[in-house]
C-alpha positions as CSV (number, residue, x, y, z in Angstrom):
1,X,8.8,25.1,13.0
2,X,8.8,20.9,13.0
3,X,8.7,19.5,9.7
4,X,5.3,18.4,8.5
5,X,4.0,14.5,9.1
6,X,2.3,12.8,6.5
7,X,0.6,9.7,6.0
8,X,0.6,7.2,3.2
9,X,-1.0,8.8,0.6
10,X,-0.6,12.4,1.8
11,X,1.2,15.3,0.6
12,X,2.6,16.8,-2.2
13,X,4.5,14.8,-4.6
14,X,8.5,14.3,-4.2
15,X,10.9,13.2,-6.7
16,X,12.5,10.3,-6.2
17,X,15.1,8.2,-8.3
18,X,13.9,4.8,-9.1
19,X,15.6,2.1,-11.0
20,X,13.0,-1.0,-12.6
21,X,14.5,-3.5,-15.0
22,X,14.0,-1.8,-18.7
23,X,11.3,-4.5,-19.3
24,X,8.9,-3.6,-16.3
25,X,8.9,0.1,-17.5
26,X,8.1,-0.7,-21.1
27,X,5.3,-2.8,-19.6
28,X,4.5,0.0,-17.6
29,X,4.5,2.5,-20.3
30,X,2.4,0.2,-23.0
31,X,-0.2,-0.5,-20.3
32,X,-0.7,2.9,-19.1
33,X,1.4,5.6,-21.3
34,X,4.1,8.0,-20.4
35,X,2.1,10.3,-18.3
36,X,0.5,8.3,-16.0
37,X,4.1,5.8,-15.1
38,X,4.3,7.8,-11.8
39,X,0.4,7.3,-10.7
40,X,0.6,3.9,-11.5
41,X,4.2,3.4,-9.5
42,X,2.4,4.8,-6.8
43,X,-0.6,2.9,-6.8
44,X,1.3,0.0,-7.1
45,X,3.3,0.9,-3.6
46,X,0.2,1.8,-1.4
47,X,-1.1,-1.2,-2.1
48,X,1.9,-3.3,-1.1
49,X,2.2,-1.1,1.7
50,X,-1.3,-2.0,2.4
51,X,-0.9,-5.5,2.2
52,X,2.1,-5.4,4.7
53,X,-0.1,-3.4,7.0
54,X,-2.5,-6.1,7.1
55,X,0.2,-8.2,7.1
56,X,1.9,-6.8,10.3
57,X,-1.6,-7.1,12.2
58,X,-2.3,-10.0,11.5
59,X,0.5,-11.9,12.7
60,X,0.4,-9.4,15.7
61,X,-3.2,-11.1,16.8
62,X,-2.0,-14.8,15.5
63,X,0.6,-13.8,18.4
64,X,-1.9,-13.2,21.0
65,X,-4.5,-14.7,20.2
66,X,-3.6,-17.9,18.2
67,X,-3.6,-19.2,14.8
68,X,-6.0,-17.1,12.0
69,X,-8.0,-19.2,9.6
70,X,-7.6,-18.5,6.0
71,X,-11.0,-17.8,6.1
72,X,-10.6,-15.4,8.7
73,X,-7.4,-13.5,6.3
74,X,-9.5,-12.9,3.9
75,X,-12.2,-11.5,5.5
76,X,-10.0,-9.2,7.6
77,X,-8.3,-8.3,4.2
78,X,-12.1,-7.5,2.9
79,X,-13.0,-5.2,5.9
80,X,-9.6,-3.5,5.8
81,X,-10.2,-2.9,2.3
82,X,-13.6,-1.6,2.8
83,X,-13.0,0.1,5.7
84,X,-9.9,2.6,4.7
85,X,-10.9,3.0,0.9
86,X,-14.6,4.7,2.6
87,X,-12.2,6.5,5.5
88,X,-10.2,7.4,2.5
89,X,-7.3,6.6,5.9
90,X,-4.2,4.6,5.8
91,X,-3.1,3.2,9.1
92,X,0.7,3.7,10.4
93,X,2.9,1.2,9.6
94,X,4.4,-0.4,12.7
């Protein structure tokens, strides 16, 4: 049997060993408490992985099809937004 596949967001939880200057985690810990460190580490990663995402695409189309206005960015970063968080989908990193 293949191991399973998941996407961003997707499947059980996994430990993992992380190491954040003592500072950040105290900030961490006074803003959201000791219980929900790990739900806030993670929303923090999805949406940098978001962000590269983006990111990644849009320098893809600035590559074929020319220069993208700011304007254009953050529009693009609106839809995106809007568009995954109804999907409740994360696209594949390339």
């Amino acid at each position: 049997m293949g191991e399973a596949t998941y996407g961003i967001g997707e499947g059980p939880a996994t430990r993992v060993s992380l190491s954040l200057p003592e500072g950040t985690a105290e900030a961490i810990r006074a803003r959201v408490g000791k219980r929900e460190f790990s739900a806030f580490i993670t929303a923090a990663v999805e949406r940098e992985l978001r962000g590269q995402i983006l990111d990644e695409y849009l320098a893809d189309y600035g590559r074929r099809k020319g220069p993208v206005s700011l304007e254009a960015q953050e529009r693009a970063r609106q839809v995106f937004d809007e568009v995954f968080a109804e999907e409740e989908q994360w696209p594949a990193a390339s």
